[in-house]
Structure formats: C-alpha cells, structure tokens
TIVO-2410 file (N, C-alpha, C; in nm, 3 decimals):
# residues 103
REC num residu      c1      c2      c3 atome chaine
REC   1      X  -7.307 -17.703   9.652     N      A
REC   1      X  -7.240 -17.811   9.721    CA      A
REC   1      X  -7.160 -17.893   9.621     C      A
REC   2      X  -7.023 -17.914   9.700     N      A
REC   2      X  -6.965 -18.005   9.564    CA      A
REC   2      X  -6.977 -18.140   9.588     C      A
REC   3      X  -6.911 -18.218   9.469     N      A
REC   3      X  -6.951 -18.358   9.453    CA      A
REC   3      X  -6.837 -18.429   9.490     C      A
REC   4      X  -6.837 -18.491   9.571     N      A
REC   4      X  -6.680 -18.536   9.620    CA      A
REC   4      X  -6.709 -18.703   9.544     C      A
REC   5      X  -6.571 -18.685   9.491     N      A
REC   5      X  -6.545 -18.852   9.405    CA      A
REC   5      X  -6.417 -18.932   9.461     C      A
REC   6      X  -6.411 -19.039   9.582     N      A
REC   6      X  -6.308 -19.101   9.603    CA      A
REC   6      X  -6.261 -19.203   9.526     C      A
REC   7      X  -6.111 -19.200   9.474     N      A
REC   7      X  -6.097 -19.255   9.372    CA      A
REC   7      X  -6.025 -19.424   9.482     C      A
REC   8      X  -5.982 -19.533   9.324     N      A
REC   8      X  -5.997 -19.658   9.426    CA      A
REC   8      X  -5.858 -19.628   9.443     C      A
REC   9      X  -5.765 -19.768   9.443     N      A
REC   9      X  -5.592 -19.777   9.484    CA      A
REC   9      X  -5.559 -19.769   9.404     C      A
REC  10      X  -5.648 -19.863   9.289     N      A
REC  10      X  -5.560 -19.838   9.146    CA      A
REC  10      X  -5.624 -19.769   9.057     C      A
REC  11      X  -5.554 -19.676   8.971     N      A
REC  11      X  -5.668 -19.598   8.862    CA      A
REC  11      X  -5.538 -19.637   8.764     C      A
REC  12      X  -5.615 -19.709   8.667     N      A
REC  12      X  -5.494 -19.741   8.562    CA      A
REC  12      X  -5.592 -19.797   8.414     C      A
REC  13      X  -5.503 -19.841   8.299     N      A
REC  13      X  -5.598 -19.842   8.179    CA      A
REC  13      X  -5.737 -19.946   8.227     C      A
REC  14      X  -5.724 -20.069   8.290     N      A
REC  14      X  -5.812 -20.119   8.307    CA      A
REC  14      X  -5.933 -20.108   8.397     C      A
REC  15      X  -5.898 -20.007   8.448     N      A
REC  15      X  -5.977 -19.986   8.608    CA      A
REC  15      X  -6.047 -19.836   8.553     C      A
REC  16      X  -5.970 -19.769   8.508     N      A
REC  16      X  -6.011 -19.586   8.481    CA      A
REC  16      X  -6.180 -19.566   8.409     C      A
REC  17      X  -6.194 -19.682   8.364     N      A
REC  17      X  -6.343 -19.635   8.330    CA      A
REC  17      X  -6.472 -19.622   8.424     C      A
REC  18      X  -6.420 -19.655   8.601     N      A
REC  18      X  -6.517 -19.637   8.678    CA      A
REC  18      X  -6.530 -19.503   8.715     C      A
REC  19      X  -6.362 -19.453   8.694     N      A
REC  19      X  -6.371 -19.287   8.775    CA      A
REC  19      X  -6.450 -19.193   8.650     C      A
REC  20      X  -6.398 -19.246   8.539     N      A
REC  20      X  -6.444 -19.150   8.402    CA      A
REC  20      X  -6.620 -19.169   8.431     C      A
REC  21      X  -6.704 -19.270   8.452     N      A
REC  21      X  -6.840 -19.257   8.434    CA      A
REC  21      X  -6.892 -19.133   8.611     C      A
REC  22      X  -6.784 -19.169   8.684     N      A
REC  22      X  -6.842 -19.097   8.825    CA      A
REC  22      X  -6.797 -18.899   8.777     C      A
REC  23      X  -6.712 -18.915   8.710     N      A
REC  23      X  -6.661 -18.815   8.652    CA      A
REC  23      X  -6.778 -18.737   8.549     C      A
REC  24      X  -6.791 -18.813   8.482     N      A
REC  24      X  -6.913 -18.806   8.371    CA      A
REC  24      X  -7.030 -18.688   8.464     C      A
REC  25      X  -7.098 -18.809   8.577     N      A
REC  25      X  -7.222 -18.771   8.576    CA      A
REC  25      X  -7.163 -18.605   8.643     C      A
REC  26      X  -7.107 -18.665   8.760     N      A
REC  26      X  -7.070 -18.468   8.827    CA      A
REC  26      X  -7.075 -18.415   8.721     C      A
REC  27      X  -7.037 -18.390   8.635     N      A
REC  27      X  -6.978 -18.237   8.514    CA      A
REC  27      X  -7.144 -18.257   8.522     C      A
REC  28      X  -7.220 -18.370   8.447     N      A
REC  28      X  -7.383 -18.368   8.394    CA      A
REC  28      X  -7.447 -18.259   8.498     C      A
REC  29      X  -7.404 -18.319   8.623     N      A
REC  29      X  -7.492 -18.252   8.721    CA      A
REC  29      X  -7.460 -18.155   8.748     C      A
REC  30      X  -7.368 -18.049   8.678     N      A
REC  30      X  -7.330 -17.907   8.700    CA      A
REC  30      X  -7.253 -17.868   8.813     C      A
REC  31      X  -7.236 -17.975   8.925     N      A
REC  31      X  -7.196 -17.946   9.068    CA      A
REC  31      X  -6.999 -17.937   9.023     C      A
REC  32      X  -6.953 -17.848   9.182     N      A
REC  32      X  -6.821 -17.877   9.141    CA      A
REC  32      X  -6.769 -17.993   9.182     C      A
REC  33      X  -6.652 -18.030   9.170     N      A
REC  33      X  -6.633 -18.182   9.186    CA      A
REC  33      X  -6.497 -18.157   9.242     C      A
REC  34      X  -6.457 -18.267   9.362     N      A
REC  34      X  -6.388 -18.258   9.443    CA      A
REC  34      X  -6.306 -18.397   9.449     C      A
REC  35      X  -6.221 -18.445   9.380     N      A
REC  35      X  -6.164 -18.549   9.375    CA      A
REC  35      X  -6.041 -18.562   9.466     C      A
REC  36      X  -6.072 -18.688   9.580     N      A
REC  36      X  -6.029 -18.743   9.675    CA      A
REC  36      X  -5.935 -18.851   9.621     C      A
REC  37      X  -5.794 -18.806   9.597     N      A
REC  37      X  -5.728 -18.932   9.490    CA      A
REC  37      X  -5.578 -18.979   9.633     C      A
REC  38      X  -5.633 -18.965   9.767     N      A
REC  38      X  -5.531 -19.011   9.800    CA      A
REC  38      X  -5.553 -19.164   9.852     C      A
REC  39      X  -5.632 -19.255   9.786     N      A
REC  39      X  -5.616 -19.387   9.823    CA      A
REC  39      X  -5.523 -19.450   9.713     C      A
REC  40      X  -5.478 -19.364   9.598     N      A
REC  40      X  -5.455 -19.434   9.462    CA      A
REC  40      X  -5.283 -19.491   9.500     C      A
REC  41      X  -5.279 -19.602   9.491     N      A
REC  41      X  -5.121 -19.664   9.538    CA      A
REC  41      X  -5.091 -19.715   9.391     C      A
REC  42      X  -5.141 -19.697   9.282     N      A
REC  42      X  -5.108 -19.715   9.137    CA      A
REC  42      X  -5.184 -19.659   9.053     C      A
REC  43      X  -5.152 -19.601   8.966     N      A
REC  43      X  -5.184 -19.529   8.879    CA      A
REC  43      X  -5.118 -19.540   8.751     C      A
REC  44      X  -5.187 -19.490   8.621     N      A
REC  44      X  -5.103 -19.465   8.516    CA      A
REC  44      X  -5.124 -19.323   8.443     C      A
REC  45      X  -5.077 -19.301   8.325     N      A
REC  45      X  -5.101 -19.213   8.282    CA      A
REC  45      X  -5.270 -19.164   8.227     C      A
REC  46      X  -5.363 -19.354   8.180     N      A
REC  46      X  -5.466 -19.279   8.200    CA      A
REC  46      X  -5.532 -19.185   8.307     C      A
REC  47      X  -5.487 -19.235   8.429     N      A
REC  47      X  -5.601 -19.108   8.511    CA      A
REC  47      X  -5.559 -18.981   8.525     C      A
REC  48      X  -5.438 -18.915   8.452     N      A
REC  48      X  -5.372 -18.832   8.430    CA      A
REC  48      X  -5.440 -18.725   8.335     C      A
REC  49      X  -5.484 -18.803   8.221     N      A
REC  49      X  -5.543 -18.796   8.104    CA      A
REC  49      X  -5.711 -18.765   8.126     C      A
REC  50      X  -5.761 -18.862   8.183     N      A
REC  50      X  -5.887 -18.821   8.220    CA      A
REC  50      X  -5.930 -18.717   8.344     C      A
REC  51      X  -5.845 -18.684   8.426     N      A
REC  51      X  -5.850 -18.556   8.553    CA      A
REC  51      X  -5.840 -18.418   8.449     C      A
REC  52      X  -5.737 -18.426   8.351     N      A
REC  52      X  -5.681 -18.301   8.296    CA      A
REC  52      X  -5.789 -18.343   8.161     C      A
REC  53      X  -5.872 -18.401   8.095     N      A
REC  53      X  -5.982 -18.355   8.037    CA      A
REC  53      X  -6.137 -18.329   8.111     C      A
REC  54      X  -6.134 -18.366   8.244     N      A
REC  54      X  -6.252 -18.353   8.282    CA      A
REC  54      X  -6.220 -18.153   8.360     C      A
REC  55      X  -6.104 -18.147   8.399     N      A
REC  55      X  -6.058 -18.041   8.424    CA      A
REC  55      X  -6.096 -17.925   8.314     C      A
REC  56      X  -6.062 -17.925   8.214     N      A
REC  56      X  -6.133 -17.878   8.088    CA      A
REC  56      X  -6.259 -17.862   8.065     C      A
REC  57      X  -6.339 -17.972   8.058     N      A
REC  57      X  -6.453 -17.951   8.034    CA      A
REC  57      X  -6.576 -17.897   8.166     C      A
REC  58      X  -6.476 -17.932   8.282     N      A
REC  58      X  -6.535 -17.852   8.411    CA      A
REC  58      X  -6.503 -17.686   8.419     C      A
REC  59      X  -6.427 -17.624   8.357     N      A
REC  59      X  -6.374 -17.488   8.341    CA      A
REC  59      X  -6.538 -17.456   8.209     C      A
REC  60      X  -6.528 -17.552   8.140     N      A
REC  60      X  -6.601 -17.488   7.970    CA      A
REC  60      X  -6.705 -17.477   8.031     C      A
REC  61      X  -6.756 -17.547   8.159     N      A
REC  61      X  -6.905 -17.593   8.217    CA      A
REC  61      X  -6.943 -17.442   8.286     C      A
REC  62      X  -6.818 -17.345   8.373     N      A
REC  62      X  -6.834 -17.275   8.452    CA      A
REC  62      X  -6.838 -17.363   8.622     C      A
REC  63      X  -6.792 -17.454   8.588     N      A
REC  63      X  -6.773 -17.528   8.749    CA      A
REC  63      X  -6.613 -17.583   8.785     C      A
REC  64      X  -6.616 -17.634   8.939     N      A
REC  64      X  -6.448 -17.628   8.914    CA      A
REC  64      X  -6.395 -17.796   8.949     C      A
REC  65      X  -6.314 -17.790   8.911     N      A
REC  65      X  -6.285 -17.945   8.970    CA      A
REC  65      X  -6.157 -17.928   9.044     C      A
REC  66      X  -6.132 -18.000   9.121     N      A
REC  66      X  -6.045 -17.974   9.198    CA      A
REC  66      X  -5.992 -18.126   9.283     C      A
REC  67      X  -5.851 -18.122   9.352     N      A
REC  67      X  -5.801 -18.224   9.423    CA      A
REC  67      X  -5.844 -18.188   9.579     C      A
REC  68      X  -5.902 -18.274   9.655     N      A
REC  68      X  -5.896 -18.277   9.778    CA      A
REC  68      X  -5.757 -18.264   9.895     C      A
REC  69      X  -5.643 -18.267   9.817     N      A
REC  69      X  -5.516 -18.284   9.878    CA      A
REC  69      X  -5.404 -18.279   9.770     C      A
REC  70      X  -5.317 -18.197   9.798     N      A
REC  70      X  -5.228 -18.252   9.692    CA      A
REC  70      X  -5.222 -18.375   9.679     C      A
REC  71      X  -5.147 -18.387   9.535     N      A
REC  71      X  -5.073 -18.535   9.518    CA      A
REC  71      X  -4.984 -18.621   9.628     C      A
REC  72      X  -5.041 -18.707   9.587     N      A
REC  72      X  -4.941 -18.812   9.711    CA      A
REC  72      X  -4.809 -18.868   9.608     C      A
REC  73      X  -4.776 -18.939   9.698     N      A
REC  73      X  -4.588 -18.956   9.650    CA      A
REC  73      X  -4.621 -19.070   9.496     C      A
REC  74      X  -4.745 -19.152   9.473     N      A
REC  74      X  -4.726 -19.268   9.386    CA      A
REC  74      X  -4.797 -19.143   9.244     C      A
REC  75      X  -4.867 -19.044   9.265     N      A
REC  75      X  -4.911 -18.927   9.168    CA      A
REC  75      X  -4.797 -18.855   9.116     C      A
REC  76      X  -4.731 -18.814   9.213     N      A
REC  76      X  -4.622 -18.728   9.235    CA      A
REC  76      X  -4.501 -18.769   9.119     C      A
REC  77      X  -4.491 -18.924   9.173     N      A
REC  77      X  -4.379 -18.956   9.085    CA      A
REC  77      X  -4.437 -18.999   8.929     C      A
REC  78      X  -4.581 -19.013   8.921     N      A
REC  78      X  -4.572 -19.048   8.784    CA      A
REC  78      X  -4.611 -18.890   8.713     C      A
REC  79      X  -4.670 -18.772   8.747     N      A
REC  79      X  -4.633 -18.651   8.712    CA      A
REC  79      X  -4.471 -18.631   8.666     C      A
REC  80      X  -4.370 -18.700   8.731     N      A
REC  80      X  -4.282 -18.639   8.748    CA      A
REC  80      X  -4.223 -18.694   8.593     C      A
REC  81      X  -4.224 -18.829   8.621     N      A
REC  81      X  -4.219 -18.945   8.449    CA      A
REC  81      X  -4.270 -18.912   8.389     C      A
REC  82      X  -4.356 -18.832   8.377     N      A
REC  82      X  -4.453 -18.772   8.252    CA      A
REC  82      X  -4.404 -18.645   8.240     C      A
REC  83      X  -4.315 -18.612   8.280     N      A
REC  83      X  -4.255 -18.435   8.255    CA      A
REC  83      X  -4.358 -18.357   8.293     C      A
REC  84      X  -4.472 -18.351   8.425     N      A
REC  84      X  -4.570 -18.247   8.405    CA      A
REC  84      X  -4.480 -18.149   8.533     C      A
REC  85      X  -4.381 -18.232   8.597     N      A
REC  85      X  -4.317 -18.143   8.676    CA      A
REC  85      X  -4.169 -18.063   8.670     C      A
REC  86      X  -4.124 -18.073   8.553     N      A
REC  86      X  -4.007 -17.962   8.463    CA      A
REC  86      X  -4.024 -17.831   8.440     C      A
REC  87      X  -4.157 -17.821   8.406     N      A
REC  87      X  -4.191 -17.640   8.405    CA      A
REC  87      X  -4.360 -17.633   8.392     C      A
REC  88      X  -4.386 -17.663   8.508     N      A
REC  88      X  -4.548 -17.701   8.473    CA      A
REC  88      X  -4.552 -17.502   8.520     C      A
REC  89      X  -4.713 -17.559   8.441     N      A
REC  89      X  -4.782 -17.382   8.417    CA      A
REC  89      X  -4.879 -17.350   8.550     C      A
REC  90      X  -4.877 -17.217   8.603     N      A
REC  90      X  -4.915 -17.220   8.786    CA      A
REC  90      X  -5.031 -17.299   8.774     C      A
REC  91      X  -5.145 -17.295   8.660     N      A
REC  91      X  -5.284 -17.378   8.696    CA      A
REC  91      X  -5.251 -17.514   8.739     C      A
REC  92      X  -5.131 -17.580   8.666     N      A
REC  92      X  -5.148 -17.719   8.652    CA      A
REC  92      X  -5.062 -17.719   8.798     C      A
REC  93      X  -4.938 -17.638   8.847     N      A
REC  93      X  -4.899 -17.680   8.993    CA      A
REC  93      X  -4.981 -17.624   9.063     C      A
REC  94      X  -5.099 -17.529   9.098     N      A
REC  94      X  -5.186 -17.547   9.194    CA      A
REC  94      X  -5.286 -17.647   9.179     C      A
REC  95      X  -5.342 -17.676   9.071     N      A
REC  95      X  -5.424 -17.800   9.069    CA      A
REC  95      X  -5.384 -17.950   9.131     C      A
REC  96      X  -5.222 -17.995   9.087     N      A
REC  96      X  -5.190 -18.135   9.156    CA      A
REC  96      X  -5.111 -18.118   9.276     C      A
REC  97      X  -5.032 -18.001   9.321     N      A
REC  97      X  -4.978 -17.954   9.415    CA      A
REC  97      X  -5.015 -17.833   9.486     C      A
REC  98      X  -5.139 -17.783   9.486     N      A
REC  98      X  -5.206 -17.683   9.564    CA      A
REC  98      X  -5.081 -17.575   9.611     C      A
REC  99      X  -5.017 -17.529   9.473     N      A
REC  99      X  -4.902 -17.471   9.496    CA      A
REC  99      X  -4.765 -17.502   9.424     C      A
REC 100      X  -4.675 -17.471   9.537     N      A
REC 100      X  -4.571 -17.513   9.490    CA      A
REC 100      X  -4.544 -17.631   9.442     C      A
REC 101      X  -4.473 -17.657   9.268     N      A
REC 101      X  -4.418 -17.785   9.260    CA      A
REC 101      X  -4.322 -17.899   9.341     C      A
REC 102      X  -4.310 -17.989   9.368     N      A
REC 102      X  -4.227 -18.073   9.422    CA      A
REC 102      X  -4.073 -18.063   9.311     C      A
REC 103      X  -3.991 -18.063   9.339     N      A
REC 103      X  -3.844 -18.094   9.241    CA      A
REC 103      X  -3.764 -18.205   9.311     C      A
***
C-alpha cells in the first residue's frame, strides 16, 4: 500500500521542511509514496530539489515515488524557469508530466 503525502499551497524555502520530514519517514517506512502536489499555488525551486532527491533515494530503496497527477500550471511554469522542460530525459517527463512534456 502506498503512502500518499498531500503537499500544502506553498512549498517554498521556508515552508519545505514539513514535506522533507513527511518525505523522510515514507522512504523509512519502505512504502511507495504517492505525492498529491496539486494544492501547491507557490512553490520554489526547493521542492523541486527535494521531490528529485527523495526520487533517488526511493529508486536506491527499491520503492517508487511518484506524482498523483501531473503538474499543475504554478509546477509547470517553474519546471519550465528552471530549464527541466527544454529536453528533459523520458523518466523526468513521465514523472512531472505522466508523459508527454508541456512546450
């Protein structure tokens, strides 16, 4: 059974250390983890940073992590400011776009 983690509106430098500890324990607890990130109406590049290392260390674990939905439009566009959507690699556009990239 996976571990579903709804994230808040804002995941940004000051706020990101609630998702990183809920983040934490899932990987601890071996389960896969299912992150529900469409309430997030701001974001920064930390939760960018912490999805794509917990992503990592959920692959090293043998478990999977995953988005409940693609990206929504406030994800979308800061992927896009961050160049992860210029020539992203198929893991990383099925992981935030369950598929095809947005252009």
């Amino acid at each position: 059974m996976a571990t579903e983690i709804r994230t808040a509106e804002a995941v940004t430098i000051q706020s990101v250390a609630d998702l990183h500890a809920e983040l934490s324990d899932g990987l601890a607890a071996g389960a896969d983890i299912v992150i529900d990130a469409s309430p997030i109406r701001a974001a920064d590049l930390s939760f960018v940073q912490l999805v794509t290392a917990a992503r990592i260390e959920a692959e090293r674990r043998g478990t999977a992590l995953t988005l409940a939905q693609p990206a929504n439009a406030v994800l979308t566009a800061l992927l896009d400011r961050a160049g992860f959507t210029a020539q992203p690699d198929p893991a990383s556009a099925h992981f935030w776009f369950h598929g095809e990239c947005p252009r």
